[in-house]
C-alpha distance (Angstrom), angle and dihedral (degrees) to the residues before:
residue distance angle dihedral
X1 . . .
X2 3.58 . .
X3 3.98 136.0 .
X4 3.73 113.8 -124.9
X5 4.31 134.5 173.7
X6 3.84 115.6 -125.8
X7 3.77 141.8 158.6
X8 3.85 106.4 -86.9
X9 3.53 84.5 -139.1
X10 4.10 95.8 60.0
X11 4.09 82.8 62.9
X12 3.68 115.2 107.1
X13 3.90 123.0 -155.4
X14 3.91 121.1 -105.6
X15 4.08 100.6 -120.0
X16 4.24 79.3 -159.1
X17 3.81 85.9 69.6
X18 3.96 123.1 139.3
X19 3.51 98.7 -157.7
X20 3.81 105.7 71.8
X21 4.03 100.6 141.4
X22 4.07 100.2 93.3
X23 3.64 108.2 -121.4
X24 3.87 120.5 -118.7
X25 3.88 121.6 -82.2
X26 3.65 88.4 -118.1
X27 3.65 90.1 59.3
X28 3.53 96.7 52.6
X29 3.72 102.7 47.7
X30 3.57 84.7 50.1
X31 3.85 100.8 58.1
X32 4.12 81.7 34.6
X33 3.70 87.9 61.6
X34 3.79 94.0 50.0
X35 3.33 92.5 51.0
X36 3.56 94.6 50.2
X37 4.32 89.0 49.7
X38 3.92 107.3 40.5
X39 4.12 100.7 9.1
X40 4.16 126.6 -124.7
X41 3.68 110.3 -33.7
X42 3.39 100.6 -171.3
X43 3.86 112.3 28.6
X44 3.69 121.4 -134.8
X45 3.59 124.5 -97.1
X46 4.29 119.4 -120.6
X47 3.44 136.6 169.4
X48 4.38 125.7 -164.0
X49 3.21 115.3 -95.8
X50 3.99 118.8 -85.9
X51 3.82 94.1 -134.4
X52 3.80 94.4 63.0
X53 4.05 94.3 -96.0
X54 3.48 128.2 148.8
X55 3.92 99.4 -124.6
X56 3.37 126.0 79.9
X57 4.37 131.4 -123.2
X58 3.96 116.5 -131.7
X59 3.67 107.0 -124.5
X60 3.73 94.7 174.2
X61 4.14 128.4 12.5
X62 4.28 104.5 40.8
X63 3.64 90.6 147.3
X64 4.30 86.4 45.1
X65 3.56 86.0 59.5
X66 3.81 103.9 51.5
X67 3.95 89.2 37.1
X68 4.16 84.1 59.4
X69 3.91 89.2 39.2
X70 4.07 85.8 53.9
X71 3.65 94.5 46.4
X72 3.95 94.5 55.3
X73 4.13 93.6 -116.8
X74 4.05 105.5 158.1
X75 3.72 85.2 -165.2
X76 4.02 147.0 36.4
X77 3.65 138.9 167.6
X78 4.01 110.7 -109.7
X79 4.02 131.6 -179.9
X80 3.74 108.6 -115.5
X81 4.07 103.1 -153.3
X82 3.49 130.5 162.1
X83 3.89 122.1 -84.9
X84 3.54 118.4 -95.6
X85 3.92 124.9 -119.6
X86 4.26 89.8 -123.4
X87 3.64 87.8 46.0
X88 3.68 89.1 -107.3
X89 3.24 100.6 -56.9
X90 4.07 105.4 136.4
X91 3.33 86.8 33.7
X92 3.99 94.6 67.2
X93 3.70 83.9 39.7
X94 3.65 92.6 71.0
X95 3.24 101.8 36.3
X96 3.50 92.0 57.1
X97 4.04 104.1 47.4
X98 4.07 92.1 26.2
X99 3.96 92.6 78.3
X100 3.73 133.2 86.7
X101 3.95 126.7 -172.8
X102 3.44 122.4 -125.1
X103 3.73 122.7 -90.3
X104 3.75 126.0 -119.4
X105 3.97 89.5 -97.4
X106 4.09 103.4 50.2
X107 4.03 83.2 41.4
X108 4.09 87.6 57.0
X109 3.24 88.6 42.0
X110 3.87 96.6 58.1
X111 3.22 92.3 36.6
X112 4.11 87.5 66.8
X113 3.37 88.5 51.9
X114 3.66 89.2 51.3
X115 3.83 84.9 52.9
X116 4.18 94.7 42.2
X117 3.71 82.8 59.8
X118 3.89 103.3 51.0
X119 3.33 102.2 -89.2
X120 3.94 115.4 138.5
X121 3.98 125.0 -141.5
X122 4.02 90.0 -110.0
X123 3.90 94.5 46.1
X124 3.82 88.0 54.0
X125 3.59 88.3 41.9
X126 4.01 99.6 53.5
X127 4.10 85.1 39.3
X128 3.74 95.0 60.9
X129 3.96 96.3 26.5
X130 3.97 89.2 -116.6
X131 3.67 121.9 138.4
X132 4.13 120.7 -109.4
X133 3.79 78.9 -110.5
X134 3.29 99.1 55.9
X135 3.84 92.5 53.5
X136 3.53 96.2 41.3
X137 4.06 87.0 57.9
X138 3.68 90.9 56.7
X139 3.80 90.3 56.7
X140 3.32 97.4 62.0
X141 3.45 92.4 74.4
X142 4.27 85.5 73.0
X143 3.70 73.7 84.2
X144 3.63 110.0 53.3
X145 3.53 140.4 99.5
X146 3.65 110.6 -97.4
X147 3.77 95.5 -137.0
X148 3.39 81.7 65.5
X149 3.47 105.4 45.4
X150 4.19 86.3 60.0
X151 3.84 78.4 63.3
X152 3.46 99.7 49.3
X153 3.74 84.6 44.0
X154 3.81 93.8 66.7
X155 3.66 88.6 53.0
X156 3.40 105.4 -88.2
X157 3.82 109.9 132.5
X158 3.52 133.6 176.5
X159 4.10 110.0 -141.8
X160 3.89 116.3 -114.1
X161 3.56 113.6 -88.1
X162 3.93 85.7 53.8
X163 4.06 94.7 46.1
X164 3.78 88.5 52.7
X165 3.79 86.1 45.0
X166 3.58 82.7 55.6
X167 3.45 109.6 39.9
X168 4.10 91.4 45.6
X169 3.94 82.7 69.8
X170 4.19 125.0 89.1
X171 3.45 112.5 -114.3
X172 3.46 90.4 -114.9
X173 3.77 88.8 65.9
X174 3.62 90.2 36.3
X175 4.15 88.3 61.3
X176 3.74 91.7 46.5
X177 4.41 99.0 58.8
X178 3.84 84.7 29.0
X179 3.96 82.2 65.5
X180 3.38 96.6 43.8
X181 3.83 97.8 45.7
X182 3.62 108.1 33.1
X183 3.41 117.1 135.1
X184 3.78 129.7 -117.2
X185 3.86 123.8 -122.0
X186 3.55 111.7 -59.9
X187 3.46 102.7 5.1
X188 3.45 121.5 111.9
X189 4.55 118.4 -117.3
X190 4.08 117.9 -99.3
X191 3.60 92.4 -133.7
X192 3.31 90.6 -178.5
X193 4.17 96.5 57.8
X194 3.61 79.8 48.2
X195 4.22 96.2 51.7
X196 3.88 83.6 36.1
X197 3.65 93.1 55.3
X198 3.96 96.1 51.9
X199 3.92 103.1 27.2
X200 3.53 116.3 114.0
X201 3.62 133.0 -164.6
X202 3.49 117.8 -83.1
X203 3.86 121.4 -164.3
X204 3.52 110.2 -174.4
X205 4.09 129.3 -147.8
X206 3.99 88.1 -128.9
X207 3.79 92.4 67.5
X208 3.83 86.7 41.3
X209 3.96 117.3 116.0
X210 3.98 96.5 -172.1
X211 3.59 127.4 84.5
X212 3.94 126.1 -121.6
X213 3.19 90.3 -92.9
X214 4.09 100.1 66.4
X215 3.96 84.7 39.4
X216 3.55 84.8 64.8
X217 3.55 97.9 45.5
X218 4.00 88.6 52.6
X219 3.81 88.1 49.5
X220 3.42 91.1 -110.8
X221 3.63 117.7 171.0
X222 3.99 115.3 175.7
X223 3.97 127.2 -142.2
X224 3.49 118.0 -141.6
X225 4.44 114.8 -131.6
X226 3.83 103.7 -136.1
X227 3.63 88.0 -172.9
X228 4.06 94.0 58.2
X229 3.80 120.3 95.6
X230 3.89 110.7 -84.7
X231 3.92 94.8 -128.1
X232 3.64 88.4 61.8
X233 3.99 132.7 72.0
X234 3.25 101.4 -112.5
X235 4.27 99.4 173.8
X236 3.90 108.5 129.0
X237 4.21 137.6 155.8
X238 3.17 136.3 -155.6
X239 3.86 94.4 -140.6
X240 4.00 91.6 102.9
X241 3.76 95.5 169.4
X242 3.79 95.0 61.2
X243 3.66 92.6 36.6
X244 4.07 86.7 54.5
X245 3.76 88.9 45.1
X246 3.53 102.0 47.4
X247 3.60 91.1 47.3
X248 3.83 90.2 50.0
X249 4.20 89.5 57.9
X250 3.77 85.9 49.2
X251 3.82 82.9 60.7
X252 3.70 101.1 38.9
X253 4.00 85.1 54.5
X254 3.50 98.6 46.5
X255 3.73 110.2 33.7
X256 3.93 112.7 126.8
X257 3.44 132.2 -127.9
X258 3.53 121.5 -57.6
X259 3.47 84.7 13.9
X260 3.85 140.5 152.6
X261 3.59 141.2 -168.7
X262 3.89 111.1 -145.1
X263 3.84 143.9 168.5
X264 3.96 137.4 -101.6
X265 3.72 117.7 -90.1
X266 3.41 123.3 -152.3
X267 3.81 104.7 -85.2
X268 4.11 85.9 60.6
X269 4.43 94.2 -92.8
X270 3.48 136.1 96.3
X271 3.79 128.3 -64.6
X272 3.46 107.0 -120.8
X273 4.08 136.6 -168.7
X274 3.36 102.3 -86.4
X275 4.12 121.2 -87.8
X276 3.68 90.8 23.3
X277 3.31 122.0 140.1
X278 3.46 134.4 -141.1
X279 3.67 120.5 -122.7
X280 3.57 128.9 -138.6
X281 3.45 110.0 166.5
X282 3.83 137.2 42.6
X283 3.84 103.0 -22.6
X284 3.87 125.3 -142.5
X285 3.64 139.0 -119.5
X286 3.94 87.1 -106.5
X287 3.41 92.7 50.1
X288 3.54 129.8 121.7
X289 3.82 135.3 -131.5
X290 4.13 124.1 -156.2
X291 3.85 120.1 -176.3
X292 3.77 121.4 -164.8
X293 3.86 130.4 171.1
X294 3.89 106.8 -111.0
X295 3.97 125.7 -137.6
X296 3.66 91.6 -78.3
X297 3.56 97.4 45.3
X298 3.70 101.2 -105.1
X299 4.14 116.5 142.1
X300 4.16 107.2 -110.5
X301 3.99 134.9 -174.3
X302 3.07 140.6 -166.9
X303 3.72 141.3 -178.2
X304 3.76 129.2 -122.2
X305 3.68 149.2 176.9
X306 3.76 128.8 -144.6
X307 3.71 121.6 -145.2
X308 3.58 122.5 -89.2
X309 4.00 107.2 -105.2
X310 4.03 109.1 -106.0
X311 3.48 119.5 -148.9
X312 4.36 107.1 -119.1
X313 3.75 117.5 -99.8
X314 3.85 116.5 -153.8
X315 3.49 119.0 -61.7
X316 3.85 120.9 -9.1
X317 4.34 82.0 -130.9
X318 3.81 131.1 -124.5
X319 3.40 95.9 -12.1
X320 3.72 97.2 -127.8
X321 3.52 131.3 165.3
X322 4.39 111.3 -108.0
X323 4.09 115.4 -149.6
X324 3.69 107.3 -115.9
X325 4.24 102.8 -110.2
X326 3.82 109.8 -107.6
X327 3.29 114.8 -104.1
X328 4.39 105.3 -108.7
X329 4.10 116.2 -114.2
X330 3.66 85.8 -109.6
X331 3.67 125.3 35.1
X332 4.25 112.9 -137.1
X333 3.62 97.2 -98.5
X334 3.35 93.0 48.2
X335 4.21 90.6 55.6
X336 3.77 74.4 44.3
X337 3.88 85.9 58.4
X338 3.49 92.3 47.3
X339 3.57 103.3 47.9
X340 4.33 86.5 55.4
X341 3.84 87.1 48.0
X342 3.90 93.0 51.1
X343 3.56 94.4 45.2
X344 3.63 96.4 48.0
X345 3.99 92.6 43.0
X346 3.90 80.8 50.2
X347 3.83 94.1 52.8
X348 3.83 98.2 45.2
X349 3.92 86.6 48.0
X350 3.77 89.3 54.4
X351 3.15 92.4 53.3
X352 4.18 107.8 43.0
X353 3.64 99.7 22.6
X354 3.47 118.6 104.3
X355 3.84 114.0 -118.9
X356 3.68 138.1 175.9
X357 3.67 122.7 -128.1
X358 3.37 102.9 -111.7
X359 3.54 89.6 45.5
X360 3.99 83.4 55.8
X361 3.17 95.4 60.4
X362 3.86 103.5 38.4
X363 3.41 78.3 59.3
X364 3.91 96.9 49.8
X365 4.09 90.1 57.1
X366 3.88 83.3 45.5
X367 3.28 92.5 55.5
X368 4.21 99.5 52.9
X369 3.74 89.0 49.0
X370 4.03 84.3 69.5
X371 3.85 116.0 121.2
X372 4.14 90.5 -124.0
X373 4.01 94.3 53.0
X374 4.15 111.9 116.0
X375 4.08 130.7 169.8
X376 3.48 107.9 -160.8
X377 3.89 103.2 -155.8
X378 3.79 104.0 -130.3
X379 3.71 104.1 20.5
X380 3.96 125.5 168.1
X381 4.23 90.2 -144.4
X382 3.42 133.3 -25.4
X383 3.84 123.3 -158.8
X384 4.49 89.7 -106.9
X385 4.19 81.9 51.6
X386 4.00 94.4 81.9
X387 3.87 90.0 56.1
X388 3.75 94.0 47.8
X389 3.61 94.5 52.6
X390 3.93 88.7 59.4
X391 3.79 88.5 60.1
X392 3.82 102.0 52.2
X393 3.97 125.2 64.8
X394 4.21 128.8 -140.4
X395 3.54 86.9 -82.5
X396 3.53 101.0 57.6
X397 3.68 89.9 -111.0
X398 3.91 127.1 132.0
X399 3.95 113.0 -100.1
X400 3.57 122.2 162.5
X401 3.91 143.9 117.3
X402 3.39 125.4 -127.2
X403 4.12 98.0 -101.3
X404 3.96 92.2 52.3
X405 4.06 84.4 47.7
X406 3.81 88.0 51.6
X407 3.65 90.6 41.6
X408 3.62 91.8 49.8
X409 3.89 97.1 48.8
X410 4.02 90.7 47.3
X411 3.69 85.8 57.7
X412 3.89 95.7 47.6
X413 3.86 87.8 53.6
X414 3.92 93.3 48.3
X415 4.17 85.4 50.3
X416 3.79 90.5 45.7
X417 3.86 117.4 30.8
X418 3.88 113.0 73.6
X419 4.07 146.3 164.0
X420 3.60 98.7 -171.5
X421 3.50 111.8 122.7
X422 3.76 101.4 -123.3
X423 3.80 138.4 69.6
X424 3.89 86.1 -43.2
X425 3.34 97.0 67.2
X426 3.85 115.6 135.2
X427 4.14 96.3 -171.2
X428 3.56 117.1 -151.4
X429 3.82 101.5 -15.7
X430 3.80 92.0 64.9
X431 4.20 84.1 58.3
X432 3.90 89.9 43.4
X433 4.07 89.3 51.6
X434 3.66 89.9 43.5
X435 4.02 93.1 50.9
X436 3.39 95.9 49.6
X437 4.21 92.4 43.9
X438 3.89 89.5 49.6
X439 3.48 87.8 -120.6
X440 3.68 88.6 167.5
X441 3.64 97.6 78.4
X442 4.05 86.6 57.5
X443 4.16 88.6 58.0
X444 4.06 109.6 116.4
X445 3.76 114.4 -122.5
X446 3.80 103.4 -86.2
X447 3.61 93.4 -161.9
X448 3.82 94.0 105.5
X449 4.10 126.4 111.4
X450 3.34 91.8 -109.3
X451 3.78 102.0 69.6
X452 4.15 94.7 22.4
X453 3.50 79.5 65.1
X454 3.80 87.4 62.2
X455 3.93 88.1 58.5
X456 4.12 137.1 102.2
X457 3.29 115.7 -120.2
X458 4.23 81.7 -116.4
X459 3.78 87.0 55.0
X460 3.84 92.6 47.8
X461 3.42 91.6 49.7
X462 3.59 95.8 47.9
X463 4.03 85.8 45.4
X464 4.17 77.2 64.8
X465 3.62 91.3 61.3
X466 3.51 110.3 96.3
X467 3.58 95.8 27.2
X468 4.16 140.5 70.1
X469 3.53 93.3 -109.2
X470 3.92 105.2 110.1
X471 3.94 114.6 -142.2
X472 4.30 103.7 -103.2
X473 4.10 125.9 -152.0
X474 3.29 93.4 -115.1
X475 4.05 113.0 68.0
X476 4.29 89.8 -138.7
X477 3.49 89.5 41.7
X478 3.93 87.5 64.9
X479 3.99 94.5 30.5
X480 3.79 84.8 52.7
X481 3.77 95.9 48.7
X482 4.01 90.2 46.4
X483 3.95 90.5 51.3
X484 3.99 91.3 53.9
X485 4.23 83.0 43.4
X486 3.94 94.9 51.2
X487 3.55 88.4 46.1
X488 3.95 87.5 94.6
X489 3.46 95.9 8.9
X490 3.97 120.8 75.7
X491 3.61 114.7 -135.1
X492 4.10 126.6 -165.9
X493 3.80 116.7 -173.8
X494 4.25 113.4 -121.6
X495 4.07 88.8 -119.4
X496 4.01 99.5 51.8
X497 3.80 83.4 56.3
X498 3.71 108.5 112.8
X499 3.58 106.1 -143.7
X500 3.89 101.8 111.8
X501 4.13 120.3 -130.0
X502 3.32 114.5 -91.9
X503 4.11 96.1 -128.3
X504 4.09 91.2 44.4
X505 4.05 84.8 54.9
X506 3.41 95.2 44.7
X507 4.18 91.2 51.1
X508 3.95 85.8 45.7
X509 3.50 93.4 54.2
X510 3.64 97.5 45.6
X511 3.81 95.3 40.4
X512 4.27 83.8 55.7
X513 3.84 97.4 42.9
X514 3.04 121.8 136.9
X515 4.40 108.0 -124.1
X516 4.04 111.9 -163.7
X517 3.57 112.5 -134.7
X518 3.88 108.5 -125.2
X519 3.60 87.9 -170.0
X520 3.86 102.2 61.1
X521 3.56 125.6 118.6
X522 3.16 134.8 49.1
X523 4.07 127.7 1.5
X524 3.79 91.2 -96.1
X525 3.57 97.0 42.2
X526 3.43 110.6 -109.8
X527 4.28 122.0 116.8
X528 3.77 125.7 -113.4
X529 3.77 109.4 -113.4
X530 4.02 111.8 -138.2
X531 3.61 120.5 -93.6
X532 3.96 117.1 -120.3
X533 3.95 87.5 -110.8
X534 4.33 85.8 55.2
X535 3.89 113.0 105.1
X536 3.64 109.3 -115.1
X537 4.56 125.3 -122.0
X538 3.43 87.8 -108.3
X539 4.00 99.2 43.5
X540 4.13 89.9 58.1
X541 4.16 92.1 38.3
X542 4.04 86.7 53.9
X543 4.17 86.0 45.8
X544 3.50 88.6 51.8
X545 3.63 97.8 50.2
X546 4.15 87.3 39.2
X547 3.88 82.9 61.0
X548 4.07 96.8 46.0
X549 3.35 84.1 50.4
């Protein structure tokens, strides 16, 4: 055994090789790019040829090779050995399945070496083809516990948000939670009771409205994140009650003219006088403005209108006390958000799903039974027009292949099937073409604050269900803690689900029917018989199929 430097392009491939699946593009411009920044660490393994040759087999290191060939290296070191009486063949075998990469910890723990050495966070980064993020993640486990780091050793990682949680905490805190929350044998750690139980509130000077000056006067002193992005401001403190104050006196001096500062409700906006209305668009003289602080301390206003006074009209009645309505599962715009996730699941389905032909065009006749389908007699262009024209030659003839036809159809559906709860609307077909696409599996995780906040607090808690997260008194309290869950979990609501009720398909189908006339024919009943010059059932079903064909 003897090392030797060659042209990575002299090497010839071992046809005994284990690996033969081609690894991903990704992969190799990654291990291209480390060649390129810090060389081959480990040099490949070859062996002369059996047949007498002059070249050399790679028994260990093919992907080595073309990563060196990729970076433009004339030469590399390589371990001549002698050739193997399988041809190599166990040999690649266990060089292949013997390995394991390094955890999260030993990669941290190199990379402060890295660091000790000179090394700075965007050197490392471009050598390994990592992002400054990325690197900057793994150092923030200089700061934790080291009973947890043998967890996070073993694979078990919190995600980033709770890590920075973590590692933003003294040790002595650290020890504390990790007491409370470690897990038992077996069981994997709830990083986020562990993040939960040492995170403190962080109000940052980007969402402030005040000057420095007020800060000051509040005693507020700001901490800077080294960990944050450095295009962002990424000042905070933990003192929420003078940050909330401060910001307060910023809106107490600056609030406009018939203006008024007001609390959250429930549902995460303002409280306002009651039967005001929001207003979206152009406001009014008369118009009113409310600011409120929002969950994350940031100043908000709105604009609303008050009622018009009425002048009274007899008697205001019996007097009796009306139940307040109950509040829906799902609020309008969220069945508004529902509709645009169903018909955007729907598209993308239609267009990577697999789907047979005849499927295709069961759909197709589907599809122009929906409630939002019009034919204009005498139009200039419609929006199906542009995929018609690409089936139809100068001559006015039919000329396609079967791809453009499916191509064309695809696009008809995209243009005609939809959820969205507006003019668009397809009703129940669109869920029946969904159902049958799988359109489900193209839904976006729902699990975000911006459509829990479209939820009851029955649906919430029913959201809680099938998960860990325990239902809390406060209705944010459990939307928060089922935003932090659906963070790596996806989420799709029961009603954005495309499978269509059994009773509303029944009525469709019944309501569409088609009912024979027992009457038709002629005036006394009875049905013409076809003449010998008529074409026959069969003789237009065989044209049709002639034509398909």
């Amino acid at each position: 055994m003897h090392i030797i430097r060659i042209d990575p392009r002299a090497l010839k491939d071992n046809p005994d090789d284990a690996r033969k699946s081609k690894s991903t593009p990704q992969g190799d411009a990654l291990l291209a790019a480390t060649i390129k920044a810090v060389g081959i660490i480990q040099p490949p393994v070859v062996s002369p040829e059996a047949d007498g040759g002059n070249g050399f087999i790679i028994q260990a290191g093919h992907r080595r090779a073309r990563g060196a060939i990729a970076a433009e290296l004339e030469e590399i070191e390589v371990i001549v050995t002698d050739p193997a009486d399988d041809g190599g063949a166990m040999r690649s075998m266990v060089e292949n399945i013997a390995r394991e990469p390094l955890n999260p910890v030993d990669q941290w723990r190199a990379i402060e070496r890295l660091v000790a050495l000179g090394w700075t966070e965007e050197g490392i980064a471009a050598a390994l083809s990592l992002s400054v993020r990325q690197i900057r993640k793994l150092r923030l486990l200089a700061n934790v516990l080291p009973a947890m780091l043998d967890r996070m050793a073993k694979g078990d990682m919190p995600d980033e948000r709770q890590l920075r949680t973590i590692a933003a905490a003294s040790i002595a805190e650290q020890r504390q939670v990790w007491k409370a929350h470690k897990p038992k044998r077996n069981e994997t750690t709830s990083w986020w009771s562990v993040a939960n139980g040492l995170s403190k509130t962080r109000m940052y000077a980007r969402d402030a409205s005040f000057d420095d000056e007020l800060a000051q006067a509040y005693g507020i002193a700001w901490v800077e994140d080294l960990f944050a992005p450095a295009d962002e401001d990424s000042r905070y403190t933990t003192d929420v009650e003078a940050f909330l104050g401060a910001q307060q006196e910023w809106m107490t001096d600056n609030l406009p003219k018939n203006g008024m500062i007001t609390e959250l409700n429930g549902w995460n906006g303002p409280e306002l006088p009651k039967k005001a209305e929001r207003v979206y668009g152009k406001p009014k003289k008369s118009d009113c403005t409310a600011m409120y602080l929002d969950r994350e301390g940031k100043v908000q206003s709105v604009v609303y209108r008050l009622p018009e006074p009425r002048a009274a009209k007899g008697n205001a009645g019996d007097g009796g006390a009306v139940a307040p309505a109950q509040r829906p599962d799902v609020t309008r715009k969220g069945q508004d958000m529902i509709g645009d996730f169903r018909t955007d699941a729907l598209h993308e389905a239609l267009q990577r799903a697999p789907i047979e032909d005849d499927t295709l065009m069961a759909l197709l006749v589907i599809a122009f039974a929906g409630q939002n389908v019009r034919v204009d007699s005498g139009s200039f262009r419609s929006q199906i027009a542009p995929h018609a024209v690409n089936l139809v030659d100068e001559t006015g003839n039919l000329a396609f292949d079967k791809d453009t036809l499916r191509i064309a159809v695809r696009s008809v559906l995209i243009e005609v099937l939809s959820c969205r709860r507006n003019m668009s609307n397809s009703g129940i077909v669109s869920w029946i073409a969904g159902a049958v696409l799988g359109a489900d599996g193209f839904l976006p995780n729902m699990g975000t604050e911006d459509f829990l906040l479209c939820l009851s607090r029955q649906a919430l808690e029913a959201a809680c269900a099938d998960t860990s997260v325990l239902p809390r008194n406060k209705v944010r309290e459990t939307r928060a803690a089922l935003v932090e869950h659906f963070q790596e979990e996806r989420f799709v609501h029961g009603s954005a689900l495309f499978a269509p009720e059994a009773n509303e398909l029944a009525d469709w189908k019944a309501h569409n029917e088609i009912v024979e006339d027992e009457d038709a024919g002629d005036a006394d009943g009875s049905v013409d018989e076809p003449d010998e010059g008529d074409i026959e059932p069969d003789a237009v079903s065989e044209g049709f199929r002639e034509a398909a064909e």
